[in-house]
DRENZA-988148 format. One line per field, with one value per residue (C-alpha): residue number from 1; residue in three letters; chain; z, x, y. Coordinates in nm, 4 decimals, padded with zeros to 6 digits. Example, Ala and Ser with C-alpha at 12.3 -4.5 7.8 and 13.67 -1.06 7.14 Angstrom:
<nodes>
num = c(1	2)
residuo = c(ALA	SER)
cadena = c(A	A)
up = c(00.7800	00.7140)
east = c(01.2300	01.3670)
north = c(-00.4500	-00.1060)
</nodes>
This chain:
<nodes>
num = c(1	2	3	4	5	6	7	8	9	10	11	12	13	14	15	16	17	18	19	20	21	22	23	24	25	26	27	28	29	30	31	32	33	34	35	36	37	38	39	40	41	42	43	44	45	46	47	48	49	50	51	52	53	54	55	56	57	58	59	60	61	62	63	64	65	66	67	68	69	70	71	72	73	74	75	76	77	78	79	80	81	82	83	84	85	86	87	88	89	90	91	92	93	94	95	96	97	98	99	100	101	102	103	104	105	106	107	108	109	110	111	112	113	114	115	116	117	118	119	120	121	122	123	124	125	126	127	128	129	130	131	132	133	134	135	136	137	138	139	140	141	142	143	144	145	146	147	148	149	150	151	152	153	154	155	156	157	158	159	160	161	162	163	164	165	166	167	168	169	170	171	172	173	174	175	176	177	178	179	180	181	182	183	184	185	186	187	188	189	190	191	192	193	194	195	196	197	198	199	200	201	202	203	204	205	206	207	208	209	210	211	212	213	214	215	216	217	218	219	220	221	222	223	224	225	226	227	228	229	230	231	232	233	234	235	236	237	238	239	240	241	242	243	244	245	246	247	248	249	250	251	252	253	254	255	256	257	258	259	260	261	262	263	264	265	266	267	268	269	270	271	272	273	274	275	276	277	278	279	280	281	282	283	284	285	286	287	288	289	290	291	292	293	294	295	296	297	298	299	300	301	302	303	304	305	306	307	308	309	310	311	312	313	314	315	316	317	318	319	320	321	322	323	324	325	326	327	328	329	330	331	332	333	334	335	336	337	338	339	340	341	342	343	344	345	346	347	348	349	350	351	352	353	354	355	356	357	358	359	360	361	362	363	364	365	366	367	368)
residuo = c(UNK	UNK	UNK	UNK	UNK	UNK	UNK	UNK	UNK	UNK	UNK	UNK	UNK	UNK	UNK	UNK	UNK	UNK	UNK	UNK	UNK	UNK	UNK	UNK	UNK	UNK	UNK	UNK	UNK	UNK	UNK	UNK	UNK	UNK	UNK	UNK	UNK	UNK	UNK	UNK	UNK	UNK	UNK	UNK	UNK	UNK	UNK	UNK	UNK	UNK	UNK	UNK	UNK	UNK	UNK	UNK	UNK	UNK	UNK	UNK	UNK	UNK	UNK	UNK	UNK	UNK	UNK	UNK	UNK	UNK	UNK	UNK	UNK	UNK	UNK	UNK	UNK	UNK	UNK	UNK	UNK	UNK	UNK	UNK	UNK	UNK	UNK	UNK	UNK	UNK	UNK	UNK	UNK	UNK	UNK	UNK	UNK	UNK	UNK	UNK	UNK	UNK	UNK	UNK	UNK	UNK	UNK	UNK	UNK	UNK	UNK	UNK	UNK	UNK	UNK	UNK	UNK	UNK	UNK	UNK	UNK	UNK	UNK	UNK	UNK	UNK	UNK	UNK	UNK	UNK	UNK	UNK	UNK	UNK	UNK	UNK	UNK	UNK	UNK	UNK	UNK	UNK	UNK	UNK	UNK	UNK	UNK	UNK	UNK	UNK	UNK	UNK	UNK	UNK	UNK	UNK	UNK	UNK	UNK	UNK	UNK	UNK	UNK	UNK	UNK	UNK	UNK	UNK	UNK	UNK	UNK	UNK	UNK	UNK	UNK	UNK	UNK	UNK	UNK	UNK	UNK	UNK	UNK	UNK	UNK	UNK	UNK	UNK	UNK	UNK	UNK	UNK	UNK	UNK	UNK	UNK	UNK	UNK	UNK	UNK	UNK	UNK	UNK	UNK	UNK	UNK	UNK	UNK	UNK	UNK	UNK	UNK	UNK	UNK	UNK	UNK	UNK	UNK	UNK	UNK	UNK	UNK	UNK	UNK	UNK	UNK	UNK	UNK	UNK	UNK	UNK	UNK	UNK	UNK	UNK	UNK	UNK	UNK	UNK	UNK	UNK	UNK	UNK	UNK	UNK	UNK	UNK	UNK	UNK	UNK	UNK	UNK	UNK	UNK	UNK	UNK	UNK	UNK	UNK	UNK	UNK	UNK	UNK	UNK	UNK	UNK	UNK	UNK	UNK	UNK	UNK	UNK	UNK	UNK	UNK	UNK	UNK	UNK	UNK	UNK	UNK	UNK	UNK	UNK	UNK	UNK	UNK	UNK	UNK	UNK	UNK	UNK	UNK	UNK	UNK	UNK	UNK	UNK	UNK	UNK	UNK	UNK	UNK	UNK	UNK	UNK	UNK	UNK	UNK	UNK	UNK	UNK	UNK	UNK	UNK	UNK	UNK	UNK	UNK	UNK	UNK	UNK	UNK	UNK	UNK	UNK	UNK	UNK	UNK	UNK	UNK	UNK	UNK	UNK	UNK	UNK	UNK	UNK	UNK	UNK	UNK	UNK	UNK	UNK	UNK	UNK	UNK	UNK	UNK	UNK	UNK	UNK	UNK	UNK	UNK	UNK	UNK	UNK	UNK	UNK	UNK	UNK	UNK	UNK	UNK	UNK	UNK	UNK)
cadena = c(A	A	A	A	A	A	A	A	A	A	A	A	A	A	A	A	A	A	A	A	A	A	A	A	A	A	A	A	A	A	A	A	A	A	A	A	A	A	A	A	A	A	A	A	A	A	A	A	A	A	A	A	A	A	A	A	A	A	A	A	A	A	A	A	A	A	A	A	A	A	A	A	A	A	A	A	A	A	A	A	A	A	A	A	A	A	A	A	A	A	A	A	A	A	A	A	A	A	A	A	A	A	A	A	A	A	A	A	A	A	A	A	A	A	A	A	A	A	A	A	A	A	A	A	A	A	A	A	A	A	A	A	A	A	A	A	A	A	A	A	A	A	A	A	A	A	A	A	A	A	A	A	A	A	A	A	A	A	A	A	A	A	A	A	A	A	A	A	A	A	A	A	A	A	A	A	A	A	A	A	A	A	A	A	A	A	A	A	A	A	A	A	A	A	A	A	A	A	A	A	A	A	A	A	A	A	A	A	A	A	A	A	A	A	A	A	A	A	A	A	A	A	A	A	A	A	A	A	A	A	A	A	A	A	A	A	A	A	A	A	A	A	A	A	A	A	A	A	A	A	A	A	A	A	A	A	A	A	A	A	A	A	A	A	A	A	A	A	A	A	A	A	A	A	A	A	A	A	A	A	A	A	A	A	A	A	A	A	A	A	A	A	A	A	A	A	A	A	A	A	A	A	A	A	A	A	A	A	A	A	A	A	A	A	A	A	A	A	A	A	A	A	A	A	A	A	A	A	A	A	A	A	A	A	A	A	A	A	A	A	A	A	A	A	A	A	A	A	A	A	A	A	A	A	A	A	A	A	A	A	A	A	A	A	A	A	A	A)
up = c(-00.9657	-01.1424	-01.3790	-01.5119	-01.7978	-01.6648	-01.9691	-01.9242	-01.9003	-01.6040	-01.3864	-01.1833	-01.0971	-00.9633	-00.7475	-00.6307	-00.5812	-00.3256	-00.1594	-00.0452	00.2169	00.2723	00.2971	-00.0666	-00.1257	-00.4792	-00.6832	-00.8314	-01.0441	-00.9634	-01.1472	-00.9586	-00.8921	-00.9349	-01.2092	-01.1734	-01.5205	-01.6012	-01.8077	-01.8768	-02.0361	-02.2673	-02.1156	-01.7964	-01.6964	-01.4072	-01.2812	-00.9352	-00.7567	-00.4439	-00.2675	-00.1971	-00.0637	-00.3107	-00.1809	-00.1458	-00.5389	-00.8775	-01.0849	-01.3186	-01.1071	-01.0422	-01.2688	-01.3125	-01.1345	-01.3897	-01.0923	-00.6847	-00.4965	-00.3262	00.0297	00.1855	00.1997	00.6047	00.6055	00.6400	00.9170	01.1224	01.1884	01.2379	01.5425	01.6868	02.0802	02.1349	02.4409	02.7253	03.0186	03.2949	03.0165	02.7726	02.5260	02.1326	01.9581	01.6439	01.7051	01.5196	01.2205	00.8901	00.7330	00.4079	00.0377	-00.0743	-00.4675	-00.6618	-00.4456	-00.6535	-00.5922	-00.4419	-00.1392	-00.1385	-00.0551	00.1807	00.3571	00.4354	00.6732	00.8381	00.9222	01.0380	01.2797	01.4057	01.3928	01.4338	01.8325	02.1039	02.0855	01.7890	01.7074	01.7658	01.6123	01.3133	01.3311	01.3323	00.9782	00.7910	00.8331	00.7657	00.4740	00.1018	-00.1078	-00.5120	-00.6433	-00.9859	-01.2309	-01.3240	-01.7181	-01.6402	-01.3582	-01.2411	-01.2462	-00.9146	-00.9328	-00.9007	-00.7995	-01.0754	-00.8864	-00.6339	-00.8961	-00.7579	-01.0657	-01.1487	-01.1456	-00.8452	-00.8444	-00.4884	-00.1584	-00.2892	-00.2724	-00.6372	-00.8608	-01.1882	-01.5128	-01.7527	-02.1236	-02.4184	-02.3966	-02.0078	-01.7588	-01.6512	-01.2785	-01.1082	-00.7637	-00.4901	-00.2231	-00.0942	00.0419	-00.3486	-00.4323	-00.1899	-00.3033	-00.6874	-00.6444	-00.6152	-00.9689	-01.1352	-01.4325	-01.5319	-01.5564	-01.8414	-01.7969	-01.9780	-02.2752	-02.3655	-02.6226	-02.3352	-02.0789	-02.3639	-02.4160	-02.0593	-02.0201	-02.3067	-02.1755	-01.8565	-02.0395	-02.1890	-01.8810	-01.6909	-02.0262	-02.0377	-01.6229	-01.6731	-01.9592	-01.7326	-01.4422	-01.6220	-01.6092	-01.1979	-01.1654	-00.8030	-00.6645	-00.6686	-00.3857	-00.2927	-00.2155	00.0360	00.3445	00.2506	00.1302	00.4194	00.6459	00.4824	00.4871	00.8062	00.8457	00.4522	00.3987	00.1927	00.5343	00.6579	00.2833	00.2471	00.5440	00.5020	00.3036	00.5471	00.7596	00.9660	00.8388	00.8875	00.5432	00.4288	00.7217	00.7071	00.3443	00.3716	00.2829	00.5189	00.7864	01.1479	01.4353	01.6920	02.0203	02.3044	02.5221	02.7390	02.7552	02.9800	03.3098	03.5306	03.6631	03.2957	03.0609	02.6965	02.5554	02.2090	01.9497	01.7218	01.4605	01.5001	01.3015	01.3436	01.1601	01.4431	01.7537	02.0471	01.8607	02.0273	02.3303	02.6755	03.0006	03.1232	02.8160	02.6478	02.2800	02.1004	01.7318	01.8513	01.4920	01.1836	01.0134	01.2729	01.2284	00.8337	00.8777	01.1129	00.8889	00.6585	00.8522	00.9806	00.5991	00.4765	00.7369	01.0290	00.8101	00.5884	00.8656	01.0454	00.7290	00.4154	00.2683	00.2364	00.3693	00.0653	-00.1827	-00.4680	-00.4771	-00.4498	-00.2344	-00.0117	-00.3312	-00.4462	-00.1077	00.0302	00.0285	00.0478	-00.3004	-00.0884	-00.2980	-00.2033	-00.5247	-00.5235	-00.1677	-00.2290	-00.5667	-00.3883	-00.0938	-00.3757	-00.5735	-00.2540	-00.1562	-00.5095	-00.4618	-00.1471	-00.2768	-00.5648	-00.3185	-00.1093	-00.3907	-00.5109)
east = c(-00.7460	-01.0755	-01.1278	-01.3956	-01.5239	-01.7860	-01.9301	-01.8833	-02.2695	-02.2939	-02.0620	-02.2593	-02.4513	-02.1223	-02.1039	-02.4726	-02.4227	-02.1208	-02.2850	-02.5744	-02.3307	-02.0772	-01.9893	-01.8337	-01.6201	-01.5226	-01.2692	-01.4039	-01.1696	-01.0720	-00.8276	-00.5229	-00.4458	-00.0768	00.0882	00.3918	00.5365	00.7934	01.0918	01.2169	00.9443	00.6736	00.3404	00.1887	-00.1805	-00.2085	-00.5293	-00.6289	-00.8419	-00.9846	-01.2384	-01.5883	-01.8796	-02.0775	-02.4059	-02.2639	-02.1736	-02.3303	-02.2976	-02.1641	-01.8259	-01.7300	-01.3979	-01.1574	-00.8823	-00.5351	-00.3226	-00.3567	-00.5584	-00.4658	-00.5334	-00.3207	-00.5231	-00.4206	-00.6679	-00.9589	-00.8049	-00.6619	-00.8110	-00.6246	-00.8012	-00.9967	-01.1408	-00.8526	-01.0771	-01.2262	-00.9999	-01.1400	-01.3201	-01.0392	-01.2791	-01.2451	-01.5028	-01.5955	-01.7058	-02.0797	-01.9152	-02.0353	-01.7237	-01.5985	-01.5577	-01.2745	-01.2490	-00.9568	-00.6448	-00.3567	-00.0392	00.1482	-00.1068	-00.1411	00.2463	00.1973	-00.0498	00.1851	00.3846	00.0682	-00.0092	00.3345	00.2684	-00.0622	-00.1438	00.2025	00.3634	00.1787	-00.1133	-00.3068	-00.4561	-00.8256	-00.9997	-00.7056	-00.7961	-01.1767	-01.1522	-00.8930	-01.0695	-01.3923	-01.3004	-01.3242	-01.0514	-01.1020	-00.7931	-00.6856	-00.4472	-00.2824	-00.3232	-00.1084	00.1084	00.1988	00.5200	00.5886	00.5169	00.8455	00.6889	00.9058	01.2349	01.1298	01.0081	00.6781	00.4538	00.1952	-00.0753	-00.2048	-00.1279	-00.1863	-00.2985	-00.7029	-01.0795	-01.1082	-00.9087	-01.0373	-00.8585	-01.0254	-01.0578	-01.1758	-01.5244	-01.5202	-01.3390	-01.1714	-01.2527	-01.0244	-01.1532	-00.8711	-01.0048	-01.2995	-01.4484	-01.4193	-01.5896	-01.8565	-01.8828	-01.9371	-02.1701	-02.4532	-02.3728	-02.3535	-02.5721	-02.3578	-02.0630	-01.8860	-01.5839	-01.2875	-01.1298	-00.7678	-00.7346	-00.9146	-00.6330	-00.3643	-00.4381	-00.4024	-00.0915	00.0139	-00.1245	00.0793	00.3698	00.3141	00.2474	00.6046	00.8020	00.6623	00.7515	01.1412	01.1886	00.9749	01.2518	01.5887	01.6653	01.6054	01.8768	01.6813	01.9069	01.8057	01.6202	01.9067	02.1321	01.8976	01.9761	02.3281	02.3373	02.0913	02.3311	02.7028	02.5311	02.4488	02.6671	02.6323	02.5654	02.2444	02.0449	02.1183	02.1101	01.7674	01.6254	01.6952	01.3597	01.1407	00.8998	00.7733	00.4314	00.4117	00.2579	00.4831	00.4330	00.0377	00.0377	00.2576	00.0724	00.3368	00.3901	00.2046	00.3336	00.0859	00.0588	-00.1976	-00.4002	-00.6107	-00.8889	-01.1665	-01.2252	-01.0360	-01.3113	-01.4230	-01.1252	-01.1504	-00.8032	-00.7037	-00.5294	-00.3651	-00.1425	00.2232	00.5231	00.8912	00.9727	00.7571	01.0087	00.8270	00.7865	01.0874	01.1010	01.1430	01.0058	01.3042	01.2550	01.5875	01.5256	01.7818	01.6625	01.6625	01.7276	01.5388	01.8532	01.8419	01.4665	01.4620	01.7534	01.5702	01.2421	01.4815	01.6800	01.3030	01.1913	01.5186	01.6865	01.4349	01.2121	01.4622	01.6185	01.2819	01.0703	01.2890	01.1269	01.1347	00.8780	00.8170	00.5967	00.6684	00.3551	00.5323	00.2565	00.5220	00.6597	00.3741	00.2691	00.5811	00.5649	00.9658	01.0103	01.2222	01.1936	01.2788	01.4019	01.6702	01.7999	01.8267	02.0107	02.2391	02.3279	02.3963	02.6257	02.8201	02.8414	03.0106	03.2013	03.3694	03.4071	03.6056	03.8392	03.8731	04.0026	04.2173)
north = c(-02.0822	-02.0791	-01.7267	-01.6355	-01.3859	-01.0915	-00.8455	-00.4935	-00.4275	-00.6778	-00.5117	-00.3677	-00.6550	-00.7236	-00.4484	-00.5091	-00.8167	-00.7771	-00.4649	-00.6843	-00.8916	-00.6225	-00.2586	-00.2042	00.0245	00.1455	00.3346	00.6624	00.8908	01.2497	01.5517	01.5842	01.9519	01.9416	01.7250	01.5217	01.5341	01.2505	01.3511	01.0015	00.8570	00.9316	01.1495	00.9317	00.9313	01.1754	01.1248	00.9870	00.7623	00.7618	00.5123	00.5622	00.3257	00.1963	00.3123	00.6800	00.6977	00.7512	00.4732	00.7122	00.7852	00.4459	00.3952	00.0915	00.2560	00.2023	00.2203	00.2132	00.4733	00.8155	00.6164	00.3764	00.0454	00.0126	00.2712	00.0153	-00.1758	00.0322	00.3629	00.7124	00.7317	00.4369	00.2925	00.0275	-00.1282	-00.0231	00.0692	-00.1615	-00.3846	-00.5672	-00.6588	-00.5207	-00.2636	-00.3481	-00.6586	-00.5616	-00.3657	-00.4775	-00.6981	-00.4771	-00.5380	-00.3256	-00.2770	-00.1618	-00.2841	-00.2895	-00.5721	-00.3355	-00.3197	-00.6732	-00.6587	-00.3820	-00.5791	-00.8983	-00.6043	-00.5346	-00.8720	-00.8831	-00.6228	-00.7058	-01.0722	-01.1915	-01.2373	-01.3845	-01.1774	-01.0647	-00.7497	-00.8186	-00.5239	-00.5990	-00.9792	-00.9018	-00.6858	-00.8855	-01.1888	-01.0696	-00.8280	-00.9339	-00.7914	-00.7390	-00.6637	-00.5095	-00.5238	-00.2099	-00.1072	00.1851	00.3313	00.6693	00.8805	00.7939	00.3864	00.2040	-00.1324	-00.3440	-00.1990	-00.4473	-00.7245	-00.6851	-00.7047	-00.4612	-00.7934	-00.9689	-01.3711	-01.3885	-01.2353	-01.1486	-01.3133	-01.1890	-01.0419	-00.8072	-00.7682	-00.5273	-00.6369	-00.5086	-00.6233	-00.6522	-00.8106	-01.1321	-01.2721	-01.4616	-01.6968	-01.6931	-01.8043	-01.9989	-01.6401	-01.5362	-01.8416	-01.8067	-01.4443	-01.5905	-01.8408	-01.5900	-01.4471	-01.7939	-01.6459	-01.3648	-01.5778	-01.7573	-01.9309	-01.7680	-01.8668	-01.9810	-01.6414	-01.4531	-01.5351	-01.5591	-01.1941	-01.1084	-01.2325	-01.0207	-00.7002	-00.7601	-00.8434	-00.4830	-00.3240	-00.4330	-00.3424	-00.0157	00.0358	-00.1425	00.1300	00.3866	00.2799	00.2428	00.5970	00.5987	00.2702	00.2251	-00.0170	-00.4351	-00.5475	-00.7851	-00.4890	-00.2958	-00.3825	-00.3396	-00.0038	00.1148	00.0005	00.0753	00.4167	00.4971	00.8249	00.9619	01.2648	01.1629	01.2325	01.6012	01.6584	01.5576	01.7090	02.0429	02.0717	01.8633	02.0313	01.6988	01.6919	01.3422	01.3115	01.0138	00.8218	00.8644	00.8187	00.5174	00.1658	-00.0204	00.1768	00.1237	00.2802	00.3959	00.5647	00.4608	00.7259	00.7313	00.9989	01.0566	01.0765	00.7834	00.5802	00.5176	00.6502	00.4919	00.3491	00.5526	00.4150	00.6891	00.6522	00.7709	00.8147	00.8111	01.1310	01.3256	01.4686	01.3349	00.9527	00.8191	01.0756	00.8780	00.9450	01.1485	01.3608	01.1760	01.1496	00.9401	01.0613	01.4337	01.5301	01.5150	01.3412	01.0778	01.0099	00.9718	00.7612	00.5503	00.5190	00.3749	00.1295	-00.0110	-00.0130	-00.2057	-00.3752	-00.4253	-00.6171	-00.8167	-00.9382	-01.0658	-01.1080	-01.1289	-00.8733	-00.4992	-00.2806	-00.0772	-00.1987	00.1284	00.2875	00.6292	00.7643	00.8759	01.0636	01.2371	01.4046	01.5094	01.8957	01.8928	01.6891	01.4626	01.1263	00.7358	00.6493	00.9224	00.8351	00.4639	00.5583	00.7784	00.5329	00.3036	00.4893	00.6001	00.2177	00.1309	00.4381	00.3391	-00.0761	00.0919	00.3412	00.0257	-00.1580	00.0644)
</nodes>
């Protein structure tokens, strides 16, 4: 992997640069209106970021984002609402869309996007309109200075730096930034900004490394307190805990608003409807969720997760047994979007935690 060194005043020659080929879109900062305070740790940034194009922005409100955006990344390749194809006419829309540049993805959406490409490249048949933007897009990743009350990436030992998964990755410095190449679309993508370009230093990348090294002590002390449970144990404890209690508990203050499913950078269910008139009806793709009441309502109007219980149970078993058994890894990637929007406070960390504790509770009644 080639990096190299990119001054703070030539950043935007950066941006230019990409925006010529591609639709770029970039992280601008904005003032959260409610504040998640953190009582184990010392005072977090609070802050958010969302994503903007480029050409829509001042150059004033583009920020290095410390930590991932508001929006889900899936949010770029597959639409809440999109044309799947037309009904009589297979063939995929989107075809002429100009490929994007997305700036400011964060490891833990790099993660989040290997269970997308799960979902729609793997199997027999491909997601075209999926196919079409992945392959064309050109993802600049981040690393993340800081992190967020609700970031919990390092319970999963994914690390809050990229090493793999982007076109080009940023690291912010002192002075400016270090770029790294990772992939021949990065490189492409480089070659036109040869002349603002040095290649970096051993101190350069020496002092990286230490910055990171900050960065994931700061989250394991941030985390200790929490004791999520180890990756390794997740599909156990998901499963062993099928009929706790943790599940009616926790529902009693959802109101199915759907906003950790939507919200959610790995999730990607979707319903299919057709609209218009018969003789030239247009396909729909919508997204869906398993925590709504009709999502897993059959024809004969059975539902076999009639309950709310039932359906947060299910988003679970997908997210931690589903997925380790066909992928090997989780389907949570710890941004804590899921966390931060949920009106009913209901909270990941605290139901994996629990499941945990009631696992070791009942090894140790067992054993006695």
């Amino acid at each position: 992997m080639v990096t190299y060194f990119l001054k703070n005043e030539d950043i935007f020659k950066f941006y230019e640069s990409i925006s010529g080929d591609f639709d770029l879109y970039v992280p601008t900062r904005i003032d959260s209106p409610q504040r998640l305070k953190c009582v184990h740790a010392p005072e977090l940034p609070y802050s958010d970021y969302i994503l903007k194009k480029y050409s829509a922005v001042q150059k004033e409100e583009i920020a290095f984002n410390d930590y991932r955006c508001l929006e889900p990344t899936r949010t770029f390749f597959t639409y809440v609402k999109e044309k799947a194809c037309d009904y009589f006419n297979q063939g995929p829309e989107g075809a002429k869309e100009k490929p994007l540049a997305i700036c400011g993805i964060k490891n833990c959406d790099l993660f989040s996007l290997k269970i997308q490409d799960f979902v729609f490249l793997g199997g027999n048949e491909p997601d075209p309109l999926y196919q079409q933007r992945r392959e064309t897009a050109l993802i600049i990743s981040g690393d993340c200075p800081s992190f967020k009350e609700v970031c919990f990436c390092r319970a999963f030992d994914i690390n809050p730096h990229p090493s793999e998964g982007f076109d080009l990755n940023l690291s912010i410095l002192n002075d400016g930034y270090l770029l790294d190449v990772g992939s021949d679309k990065g490189k492409k993508a480089v070659e036109k900004i040869k002349d603002i370009l040095v290649p970096a230093t051993p101190g350069q990348i020496s002092g990286r490394t230490a910055r990171r090294r900050m960065v994931i002590e700061r989250m394991q002390e941030h985390l200790a307190p929490h004791n999520i449970p180890k990756k390794e144990t997740l599909q156990d404890i998901v499963l062993s805990g099928y009929n706790s209690g943790i599940w009616q508990e926790q529902m009693q203050t959802c109101v199915e608003c759907g906003g950790c499913v939507f919200i959610c950078d790995t999730c990607h269910c979707f319903l299919l409807s057709d609209e218009g008139p018969q003789s030239n009806a247009s396909r729909m793709r919508i997204w869906d969720g398993c925590l709504f009441k009709n999502f897993s309502r059959v024809a004969g109007g059975a539902n076999p997760l009639k309950s709310r219980y039932m359906r947060l149970r299910n988003r679970y078993l997908k997210k931690f047994d589903f997925f380790i058994s066909n992928m090997g890894i989780q389907a949570c990637c710890g941004c804590g979007r899921c966390i931060e929007v949920c009106p009913g406070k209901i909270d990941i960390r605290y139901i994996l935690r629990r499941l945990y504790e009631e696992k070791h509770l009942s090894t140790q009644k067992s054993g006695n």
